[in-house]
C-alpha positions as CSV (number, residue, x, y, z in Angstrom):
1,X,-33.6,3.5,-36.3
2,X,-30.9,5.8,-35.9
3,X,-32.1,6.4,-32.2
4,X,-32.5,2.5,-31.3
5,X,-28.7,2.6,-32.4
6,X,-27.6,4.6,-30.5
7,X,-29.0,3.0,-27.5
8,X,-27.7,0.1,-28.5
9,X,-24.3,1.6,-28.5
10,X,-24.6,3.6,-25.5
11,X,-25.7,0.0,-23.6
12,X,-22.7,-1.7,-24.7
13,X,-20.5,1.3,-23.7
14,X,-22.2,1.1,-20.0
15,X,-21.6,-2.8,-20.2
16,X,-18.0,-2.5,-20.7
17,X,-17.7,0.4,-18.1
18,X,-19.2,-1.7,-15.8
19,X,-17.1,-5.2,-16.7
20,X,-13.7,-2.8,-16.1
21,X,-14.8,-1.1,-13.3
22,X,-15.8,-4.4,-11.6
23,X,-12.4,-5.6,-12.3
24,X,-10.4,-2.6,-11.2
25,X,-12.1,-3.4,-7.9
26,X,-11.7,-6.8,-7.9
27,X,-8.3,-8.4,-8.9
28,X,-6.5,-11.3,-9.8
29,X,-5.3,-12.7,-5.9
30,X,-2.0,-13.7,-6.1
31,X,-1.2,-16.1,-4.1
32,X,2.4,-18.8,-4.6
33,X,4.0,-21.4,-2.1
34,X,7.2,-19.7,-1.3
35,X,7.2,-18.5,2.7
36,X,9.2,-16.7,5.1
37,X,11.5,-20.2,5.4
38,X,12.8,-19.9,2.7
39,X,14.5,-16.5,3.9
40,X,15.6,-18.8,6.4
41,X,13.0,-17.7,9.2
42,X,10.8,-19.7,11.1
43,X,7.3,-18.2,10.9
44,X,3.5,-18.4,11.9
45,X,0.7,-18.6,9.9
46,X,-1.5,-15.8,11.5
47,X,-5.5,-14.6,11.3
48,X,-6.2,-11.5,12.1
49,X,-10.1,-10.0,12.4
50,X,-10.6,-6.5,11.2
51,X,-13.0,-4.4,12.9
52,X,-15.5,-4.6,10.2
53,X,-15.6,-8.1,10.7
54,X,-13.1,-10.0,8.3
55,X,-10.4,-12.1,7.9
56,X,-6.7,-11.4,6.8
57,X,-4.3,-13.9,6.3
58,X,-0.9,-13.1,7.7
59,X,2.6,-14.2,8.8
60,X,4.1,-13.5,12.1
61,X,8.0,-13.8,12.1
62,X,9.4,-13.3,15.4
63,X,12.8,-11.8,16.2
64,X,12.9,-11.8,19.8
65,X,12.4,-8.2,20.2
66,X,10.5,-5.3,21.0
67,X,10.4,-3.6,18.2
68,X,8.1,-4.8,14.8
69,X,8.0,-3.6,11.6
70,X,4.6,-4.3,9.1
71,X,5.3,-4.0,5.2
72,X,2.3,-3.4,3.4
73,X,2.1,-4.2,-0.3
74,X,0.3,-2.2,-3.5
75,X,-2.8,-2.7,-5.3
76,X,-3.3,-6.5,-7.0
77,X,-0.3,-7.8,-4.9
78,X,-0.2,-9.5,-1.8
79,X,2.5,-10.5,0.9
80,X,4.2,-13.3,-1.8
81,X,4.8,-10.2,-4.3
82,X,8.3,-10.9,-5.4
83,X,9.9,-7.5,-6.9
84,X,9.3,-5.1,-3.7
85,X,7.7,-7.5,-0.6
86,X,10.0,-10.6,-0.7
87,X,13.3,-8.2,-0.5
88,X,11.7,-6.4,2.0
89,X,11.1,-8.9,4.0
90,X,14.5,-10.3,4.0
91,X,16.2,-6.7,4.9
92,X,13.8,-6.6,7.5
93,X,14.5,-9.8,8.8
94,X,18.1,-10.0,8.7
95,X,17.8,-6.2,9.8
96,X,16.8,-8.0,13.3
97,X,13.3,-6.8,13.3
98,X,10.1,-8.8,13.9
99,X,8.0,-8.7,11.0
100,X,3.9,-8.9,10.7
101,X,2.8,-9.0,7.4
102,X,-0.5,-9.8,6.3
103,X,-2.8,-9.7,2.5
104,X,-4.8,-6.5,2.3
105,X,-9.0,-7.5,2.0
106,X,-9.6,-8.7,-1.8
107,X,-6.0,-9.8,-2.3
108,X,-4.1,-12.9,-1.3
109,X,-5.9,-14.8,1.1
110,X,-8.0,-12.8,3.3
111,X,-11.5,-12.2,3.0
112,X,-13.5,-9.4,1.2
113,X,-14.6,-8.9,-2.5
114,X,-13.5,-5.7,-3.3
115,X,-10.5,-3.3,-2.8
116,X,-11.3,0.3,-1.8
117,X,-7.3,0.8,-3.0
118,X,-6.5,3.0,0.6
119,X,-9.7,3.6,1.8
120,X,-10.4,0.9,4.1
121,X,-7.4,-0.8,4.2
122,X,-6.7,1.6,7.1
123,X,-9.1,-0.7,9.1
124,X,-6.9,-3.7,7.8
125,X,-3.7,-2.0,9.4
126,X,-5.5,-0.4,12.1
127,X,-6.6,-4.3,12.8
128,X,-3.5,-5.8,12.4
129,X,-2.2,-3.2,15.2
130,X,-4.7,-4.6,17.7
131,X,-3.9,-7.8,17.0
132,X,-0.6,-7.1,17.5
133,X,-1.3,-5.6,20.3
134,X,-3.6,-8.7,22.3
135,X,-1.4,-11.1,20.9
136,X,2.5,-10.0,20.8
137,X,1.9,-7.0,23.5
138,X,5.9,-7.6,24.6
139,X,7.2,-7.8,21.4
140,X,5.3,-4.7,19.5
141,X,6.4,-1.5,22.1
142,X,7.5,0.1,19.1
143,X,5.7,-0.2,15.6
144,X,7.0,1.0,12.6
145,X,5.0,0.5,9.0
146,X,6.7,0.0,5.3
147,X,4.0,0.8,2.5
148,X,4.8,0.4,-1.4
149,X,2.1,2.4,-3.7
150,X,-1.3,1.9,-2.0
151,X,0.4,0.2,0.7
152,X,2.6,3.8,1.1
153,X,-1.0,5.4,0.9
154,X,-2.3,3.7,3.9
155,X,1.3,4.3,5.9
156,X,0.7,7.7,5.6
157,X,-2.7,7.4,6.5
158,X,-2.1,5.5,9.6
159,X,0.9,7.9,10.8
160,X,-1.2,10.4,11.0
161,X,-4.5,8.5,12.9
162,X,-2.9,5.9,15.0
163,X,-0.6,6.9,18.5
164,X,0.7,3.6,18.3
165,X,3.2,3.9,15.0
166,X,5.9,5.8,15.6
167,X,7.6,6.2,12.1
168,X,7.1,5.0,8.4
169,X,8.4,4.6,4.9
170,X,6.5,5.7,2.0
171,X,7.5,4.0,-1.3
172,X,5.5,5.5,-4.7
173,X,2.5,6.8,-2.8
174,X,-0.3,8.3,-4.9
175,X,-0.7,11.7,-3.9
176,X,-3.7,12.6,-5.8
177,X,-5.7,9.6,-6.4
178,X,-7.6,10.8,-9.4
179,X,-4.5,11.2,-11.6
180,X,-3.0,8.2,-11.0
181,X,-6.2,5.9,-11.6
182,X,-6.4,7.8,-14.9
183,X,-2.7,6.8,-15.3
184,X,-3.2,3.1,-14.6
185,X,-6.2,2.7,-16.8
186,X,-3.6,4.0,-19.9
187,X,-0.6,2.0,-18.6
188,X,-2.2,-1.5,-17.4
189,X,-5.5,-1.9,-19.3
190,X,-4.1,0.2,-22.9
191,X,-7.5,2.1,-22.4
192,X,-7.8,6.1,-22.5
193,X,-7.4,8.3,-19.2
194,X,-10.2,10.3,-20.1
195,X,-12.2,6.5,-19.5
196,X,-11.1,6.9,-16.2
197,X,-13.8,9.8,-14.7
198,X,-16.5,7.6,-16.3
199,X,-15.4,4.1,-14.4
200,X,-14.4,6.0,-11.3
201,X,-18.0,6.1,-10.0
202,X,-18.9,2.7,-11.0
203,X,-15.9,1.5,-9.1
204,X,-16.9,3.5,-5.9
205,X,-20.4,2.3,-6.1
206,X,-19.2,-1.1,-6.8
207,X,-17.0,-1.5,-3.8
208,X,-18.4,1.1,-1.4
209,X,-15.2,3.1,-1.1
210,X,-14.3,7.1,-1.1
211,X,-11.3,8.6,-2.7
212,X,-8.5,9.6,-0.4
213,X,-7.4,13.0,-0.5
214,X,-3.6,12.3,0.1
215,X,-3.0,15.8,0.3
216,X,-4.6,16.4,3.1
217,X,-2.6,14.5,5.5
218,X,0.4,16.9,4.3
219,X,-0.7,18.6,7.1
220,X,-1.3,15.8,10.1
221,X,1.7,13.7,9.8
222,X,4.7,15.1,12.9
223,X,6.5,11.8,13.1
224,X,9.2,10.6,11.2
225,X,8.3,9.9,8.0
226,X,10.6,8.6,4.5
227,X,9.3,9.4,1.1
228,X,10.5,7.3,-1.8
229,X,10.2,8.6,-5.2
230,X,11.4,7.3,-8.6
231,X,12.1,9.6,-11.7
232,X,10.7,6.9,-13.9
233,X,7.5,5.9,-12.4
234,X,4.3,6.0,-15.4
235,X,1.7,6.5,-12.4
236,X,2.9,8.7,-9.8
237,X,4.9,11.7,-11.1
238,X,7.7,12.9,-8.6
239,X,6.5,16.7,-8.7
240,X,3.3,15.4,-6.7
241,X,5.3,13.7,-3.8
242,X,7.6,16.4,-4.1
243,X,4.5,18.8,-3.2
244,X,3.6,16.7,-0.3
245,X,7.0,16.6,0.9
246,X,7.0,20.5,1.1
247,X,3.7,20.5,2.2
248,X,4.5,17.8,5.5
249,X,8.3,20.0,5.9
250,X,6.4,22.9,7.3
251,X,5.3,21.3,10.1
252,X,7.3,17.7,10.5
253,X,11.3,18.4,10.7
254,X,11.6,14.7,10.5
255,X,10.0,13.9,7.0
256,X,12.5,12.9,4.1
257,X,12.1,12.3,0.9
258,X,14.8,10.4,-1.7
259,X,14.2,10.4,-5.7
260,X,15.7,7.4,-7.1
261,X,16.2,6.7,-10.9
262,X,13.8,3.6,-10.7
263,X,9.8,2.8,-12.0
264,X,7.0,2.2,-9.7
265,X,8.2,0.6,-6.1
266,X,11.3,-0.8,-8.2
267,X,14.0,1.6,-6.1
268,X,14.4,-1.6,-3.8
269,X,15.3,-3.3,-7.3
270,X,17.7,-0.8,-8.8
271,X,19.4,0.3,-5.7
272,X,19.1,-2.6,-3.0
273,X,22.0,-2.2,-1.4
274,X,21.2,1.9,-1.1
275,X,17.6,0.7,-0.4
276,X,18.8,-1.3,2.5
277,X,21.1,0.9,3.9
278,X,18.3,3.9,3.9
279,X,15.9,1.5,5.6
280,X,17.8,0.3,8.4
281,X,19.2,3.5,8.6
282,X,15.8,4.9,9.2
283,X,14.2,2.7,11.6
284,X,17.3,1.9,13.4
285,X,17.1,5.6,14.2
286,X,13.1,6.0,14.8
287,X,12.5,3.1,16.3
Protein backbone atom coordinates (compact mmCIF):
# COMPACT_ATOMS: atom_id res chain seq x y z
CA UNK A 1 0.00 0.00 0.00
CA UNK A 2 2.54 2.24 1.26
CA UNK A 3 4.57 1.80 -2.08
CA UNK A 4 1.41 2.35 -4.48
CA UNK A 5 1.33 5.72 -2.44
CA UNK A 6 4.05 6.83 -2.97
CA UNK A 7 3.82 6.51 -6.60
CA UNK A 8 0.88 8.08 -6.49
CA UNK A 9 2.49 10.98 -4.91
CA UNK A 10 5.52 10.97 -6.88
CA UNK A 11 3.06 11.06 -10.21
CA UNK A 12 1.32 14.08 -9.02
CA UNK A 13 4.62 15.76 -8.18
CA UNK A 14 5.88 14.98 -12.00
CA UNK A 15 2.30 16.30 -13.12
CA UNK A 16 2.78 19.60 -11.54
CA UNK A 17 6.48 19.88 -12.56
CA UNK A 18 5.42 19.38 -15.82
CA UNK A 19 2.10 21.92 -15.80
CA UNK A 20 4.80 24.81 -14.43
CA UNK A 21 7.46 23.99 -16.55
CA UNK A 22 5.16 24.09 -19.62
CA UNK A 23 4.02 27.43 -18.49
CA UNK A 24 7.37 28.99 -17.65
CA UNK A 25 7.95 28.28 -21.34
CA UNK A 26 4.89 29.33 -22.59
CA UNK A 27 3.38 32.68 -21.32
CA UNK A 28 0.47 34.82 -21.19
CA UNK A 29 0.98 37.05 -24.76
CA UNK A 30 0.28 40.36 -24.04
CA UNK A 31 -0.93 42.10 -26.49
CA UNK A 32 -3.20 45.96 -26.05
CA UNK A 33 -4.34 48.56 -28.81
CA UNK A 34 -2.18 51.43 -27.88
CA UNK A 35 0.62 52.12 -30.95
CA UNK A 36 3.41 54.11 -31.77
CA UNK A 37 0.58 57.15 -32.78
CA UNK A 38 -0.14 57.72 -29.84
CA UNK A 39 3.61 58.89 -29.10
CA UNK A 40 2.64 61.03 -31.92
CA UNK A 41 4.66 58.95 -34.70
CA UNK A 42 3.44 57.62 -37.75
CA UNK A 43 4.39 53.97 -38.03
CA UNK A 44 4.32 50.63 -40.08
CA UNK A 45 2.99 47.50 -39.19
CA UNK A 46 6.02 45.20 -40.15
CA UNK A 47 6.61 41.12 -40.61
CA UNK A 48 9.75 40.00 -40.37
CA UNK A 49 10.82 36.05 -41.12
CA UNK A 50 13.43 34.55 -38.92
CA UNK A 51 15.79 32.27 -40.27
CA UNK A 52 14.25 29.27 -38.69
CA UNK A 53 11.37 30.04 -40.54
CA UNK A 54 8.77 32.28 -38.39
CA UNK A 55 7.00 35.21 -38.13
CA UNK A 56 7.45 38.33 -35.78
CA UNK A 57 5.25 41.02 -35.66
CA UNK A 58 6.88 44.43 -35.58
CA UNK A 59 6.65 48.17 -36.01
CA UNK A 60 8.81 50.26 -38.12
CA UNK A 61 8.88 53.97 -37.16
CA UNK A 62 10.92 56.02 -39.46
CA UNK A 63 12.91 59.09 -38.56
CA UNK A 64 14.41 59.94 -41.70
CA UNK A 65 17.80 58.91 -40.82
CA UNK A 66 20.63 56.62 -40.91
CA UNK A 67 20.89 55.57 -37.83
CA UNK A 68 18.18 52.85 -36.05
CA UNK A 69 17.88 51.83 -32.76
CA UNK A 70 15.89 48.14 -31.78
CA UNK A 71 14.57 47.86 -28.10
CA UNK A 72 14.09 44.50 -27.14
CA UNK A 73 11.75 43.70 -24.27
CA UNK A 74 12.06 40.85 -21.23
CA UNK A 75 10.49 37.62 -20.76
CA UNK A 76 6.33 37.48 -20.80
CA UNK A 77 6.28 41.11 -22.37
CA UNK A 78 6.13 42.23 -25.70
CA UNK A 79 6.57 45.54 -27.64
CA UNK A 80 3.11 47.13 -25.86
CA UNK A 81 4.91 46.59 -22.33
CA UNK A 82 4.05 49.82 -20.60
CA UNK A 83 6.67 50.30 -17.48
CA UNK A 84 10.11 49.92 -19.60
CA UNK A 85 9.09 49.58 -23.68
CA UNK A 86 6.51 52.40 -24.09
CA UNK A 87 9.09 55.13 -22.42
CA UNK A 88 11.63 53.75 -24.35
CA UNK A 89 10.11 54.17 -27.27
CA UNK A 90 9.18 57.66 -26.80
CA UNK A 91 12.97 58.78 -25.73
CA UNK A 92 13.96 57.01 -28.62
CA UNK A 93 11.73 58.67 -30.85
CA UNK A 94 11.86 62.09 -29.80
CA UNK A 95 15.64 61.32 -29.37
CA UNK A 96 15.45 61.51 -33.47
CA UNK A 97 16.21 57.92 -33.94
CA UNK A 98 14.39 55.35 -36.17
CA UNK A 99 13.08 52.69 -34.19
CA UNK A 100 12.31 48.74 -35.22
CA UNK A 101 10.74 47.01 -32.70
CA UNK A 102 9.27 43.80 -32.92
CA UNK A 103 7.59 40.68 -30.29
CA UNK A 104 10.11 38.11 -29.42
CA UNK A 105 8.74 34.22 -30.77
CA UNK A 106 6.04 33.10 -28.07
CA UNK A 107 5.12 36.57 -27.02
CA UNK A 108 2.91 39.27 -28.54
CA UNK A 109 2.04 38.50 -31.86
CA UNK A 110 4.61 36.58 -33.62
CA UNK A 111 4.69 33.08 -34.14
CA UNK A 112 6.25 30.22 -32.11
CA UNK A 113 5.00 28.16 -28.99
CA UNK A 114 7.62 28.40 -26.70
CA UNK A 115 10.36 30.94 -25.37
CA UNK A 116 13.90 29.58 -25.05
CA UNK A 117 14.19 33.11 -22.69
CA UNK A 118 17.78 34.22 -24.78
CA UNK A 119 18.53 31.34 -26.47
CA UNK A 120 17.02 31.65 -29.74
CA UNK A 121 15.82 34.94 -29.66
CA UNK A 122 19.33 35.71 -31.03
CA UNK A 123 17.92 34.34 -34.36
CA UNK A 124 14.79 36.74 -33.78
CA UNK A 125 17.33 39.90 -33.60
CA UNK A 126 19.77 38.43 -35.83
CA UNK A 127 16.50 38.28 -38.32
CA UNK A 128 15.16 41.51 -37.59
CA UNK A 129 18.82 42.82 -38.68
CA UNK A 130 18.40 41.29 -42.12
CA UNK A 131 15.33 42.56 -42.49
CA UNK A 132 16.50 45.65 -41.70
CA UNK A 133 18.96 45.35 -43.87
CA UNK A 134 16.79 44.14 -47.43
CA UNK A 135 14.25 46.47 -46.57
CA UNK A 136 15.57 49.93 -44.86
CA UNK A 137 19.33 49.36 -46.32
CA UNK A 138 19.68 53.53 -46.31
CA UNK A 139 18.23 54.04 -43.18
CA UNK A 140 20.05 51.21 -40.84
CA UNK A 141 24.11 52.23 -41.60
CA UNK A 142 24.34 52.24 -38.04
CA UNK A 143 22.50 49.82 -35.63
CA UNK A 144 22.36 50.16 -32.17
CA UNK A 145 20.16 47.52 -29.76
CA UNK A 146 18.32 48.44 -26.25
CA UNK A 147 17.59 45.06 -24.30
CA UNK A 148 15.63 45.08 -20.76
CA UNK A 149 16.22 41.51 -18.73
CA UNK A 150 16.20 38.80 -21.33
CA UNK A 151 15.99 41.40 -23.93
CA UNK A 152 19.53 42.86 -22.22
CA UNK A 153 20.64 39.04 -22.51
CA UNK A 154 20.22 38.79 -26.13
CA UNK A 155 21.96 42.53 -26.64
CA UNK A 156 24.87 41.26 -25.22
CA UNK A 157 24.63 38.23 -27.15
CA UNK A 158 24.26 39.93 -30.38
CA UNK A 159 27.27 42.58 -29.61
CA UNK A 160 29.43 40.05 -29.45
CA UNK A 161 28.14 37.72 -32.80
CA UNK A 162 26.83 40.26 -35.18
CA UNK A 163 29.55 43.03 -37.21
CA UNK A 164 26.52 44.88 -37.97
CA UNK A 165 25.61 46.54 -34.23
CA UNK A 166 27.91 48.82 -33.23
CA UNK A 167 26.89 49.59 -29.51
CA UNK A 168 24.15 48.55 -26.86
CA UNK A 169 22.48 49.07 -23.62
CA UNK A 170 21.98 46.36 -21.16
CA UNK A 171 19.18 46.90 -18.62
CA UNK A 172 18.87 43.97 -15.72
CA UNK A 173 20.63 41.21 -17.75
CA UNK A 174 20.80 37.86 -16.13
CA UNK A 175 24.22 36.98 -15.74
CA UNK A 176 23.99 33.51 -14.59
CA UNK A 177 20.83 32.03 -15.80
CA UNK A 178 20.42 29.32 -13.32
CA UNK A 179 20.14 31.69 -10.35
CA UNK A 180 17.87 33.93 -11.55
CA UNK A 181 15.19 31.16 -12.86
CA UNK A 182 15.49 29.80 -9.26
CA UNK A 183 14.76 33.54 -8.29
CA UNK A 184 11.74 33.88 -10.46
CA UNK A 185 10.12 30.70 -9.54
CA UNK A 186 10.20 32.22 -5.61
CA UNK A 187 9.19 35.77 -6.59
CA UNK A 188 6.43 35.21 -9.51
CA UNK A 189 5.04 31.68 -8.93
CA UNK A 190 5.46 31.75 -4.54
CA UNK A 191 7.12 28.28 -5.23
CA UNK A 192 10.62 27.15 -3.72
CA UNK A 193 14.08 27.86 -5.62
CA UNK A 194 15.16 24.54 -4.89
CA UNK A 195 11.88 23.58 -7.39
CA UNK A 196 13.72 25.25 -9.80
CA UNK A 197 16.70 22.45 -10.79
CA UNK A 198 13.84 19.93 -11.02
CA UNK A 199 11.60 22.15 -13.75
CA UNK A 200 14.68 23.41 -15.41
CA UNK A 201 15.03 20.25 -17.59
CA UNK A 202 11.46 19.80 -18.25
CA UNK A 203 11.43 23.35 -19.56
CA UNK A 204 14.55 22.76 -21.87
CA UNK A 205 13.03 19.60 -23.15
CA UNK A 206 9.79 21.29 -23.46
CA UNK A 207 10.99 24.12 -25.66
CA UNK A 208 14.17 22.77 -27.14
CA UNK A 209 16.35 25.45 -25.70
CA UNK A 210 20.06 25.54 -23.95
CA UNK A 211 21.02 27.75 -21.05
CA UNK A 212 23.09 30.71 -21.88
CA UNK A 213 26.30 31.05 -20.21
CA UNK A 214 26.19 34.98 -19.87
CA UNK A 215 29.50 34.89 -18.51
CA UNK A 216 31.13 33.85 -21.21
CA UNK A 217 30.64 36.64 -23.49
CA UNK A 218 32.53 38.77 -20.62
CA UNK A 219 35.16 38.04 -22.69
CA UNK A 220 33.84 38.68 -26.64
CA UNK A 221 32.16 41.92 -26.32
CA UNK A 222 34.90 45.17 -27.60
CA UNK A 223 32.24 47.61 -28.50
CA UNK A 224 30.65 50.00 -26.56
CA UNK A 225 28.51 48.61 -24.32
CA UNK A 226 26.09 50.25 -21.07
CA UNK A 227 25.18 48.08 -18.21
CA UNK A 228 22.18 49.01 -16.14
CA UNK A 229 21.87 47.66 -12.71
CA UNK A 230 19.38 48.34 -9.89
CA UNK A 231 20.17 47.91 -6.10
CA UNK A 232 16.66 46.58 -5.59
CA UNK A 233 16.15 44.04 -8.19
CA UNK A 234 14.68 40.34 -6.49
CA UNK A 235 16.15 38.43 -9.61
CA UNK A 236 19.30 39.68 -10.72
CA UNK A 237 21.62 40.70 -7.84
CA UNK A 238 24.04 43.69 -8.73
CA UNK A 239 27.38 41.70 -7.57
CA UNK A 240 26.77 39.36 -10.73
CA UNK A 241 26.60 42.31 -13.34
CA UNK A 242 29.17 43.92 -11.41
CA UNK A 243 31.39 40.63 -12.16
CA UNK A 244 30.61 40.88 -15.73
CA UNK A 245 31.41 44.33 -15.85
CA UNK A 246 34.98 43.64 -14.49
CA UNK A 247 35.15 40.72 -16.50
CA UNK A 248 34.23 42.82 -20.16
CA UNK A 249 36.72 46.05 -18.59
CA UNK A 250 39.77 43.92 -19.19
CA UNK A 251 39.37 43.93 -22.59
CA UNK A 252 36.47 46.64 -23.75
CA UNK A 253 37.62 50.33 -22.50
CA UNK A 254 34.19 51.37 -23.73
CA UNK A 255 31.85 49.14 -21.41
CA UNK A 256 29.98 51.06 -18.53
CA UNK A 257 28.01 50.13 -16.00
CA UNK A 258 25.44 52.50 -13.78
CA UNK A 259 23.63 51.02 -10.44
CA UNK A 260 20.48 52.80 -9.89
CA UNK A 261 18.32 52.54 -6.68
CA UNK A 262 15.38 50.87 -8.80
CA UNK A 263 13.71 46.98 -9.12
CA UNK A 264 13.85 44.90 -12.14
CA UNK A 265 14.14 47.23 -15.59
CA UNK A 266 12.27 49.99 -13.42
CA UNK A 267 15.48 52.49 -13.51
CA UNK A 268 13.65 54.08 -16.68
CA UNK A 269 10.74 54.47 -14.05
CA UNK A 270 12.59 55.96 -10.96
CA UNK A 271 15.07 58.04 -12.80
CA UNK A 272 13.51 58.96 -16.36
CA UNK A 273 14.89 61.94 -16.85
CA UNK A 274 18.62 60.42 -15.74
CA UNK A 275 17.51 57.39 -17.87
CA UNK A 276 17.07 59.61 -20.77
CA UNK A 277 19.88 61.67 -20.53
CA UNK A 278 22.30 58.35 -20.13
CA UNK A 279 20.63 56.92 -23.24
CA UNK A 280 20.94 59.61 -25.60
CA UNK A 281 24.02 60.44 -24.17
CA UNK A 282 25.19 57.01 -25.12
CA UNK A 283 24.10 56.47 -28.58
CA UNK A 284 24.46 59.98 -29.48
CA UNK A 285 28.07 59.23 -28.86
CA UNK A 286 28.32 55.43 -30.42
CA UNK A 287 26.30 55.79 -32.97
Amino acid sequence: MIPLLLLFVLLLFFVFAVFVAYRMVSPPRLIEDWTPKELGFDYEDVWIETRDGLKLHGWWIDRGNEKTVIPLHGYTASKWERIYMKPILEILLKGGYNVLVFDFRAHGKSEGKHTTVGDRELTDVLSAIDWLKENRADKSRKIGLIGFSMGAIVTIRTLAEDERVCCGIADSPPIYMDMTGARGLKYFAKLPAWLYSLIKPITLWISGGKIISIMEYAGKIQKPLLLIAGKKDPLVMVEEIEEFYRENKKINPNVTLWVSEAAHVRTISVARDRYETRVLEFFGKWL
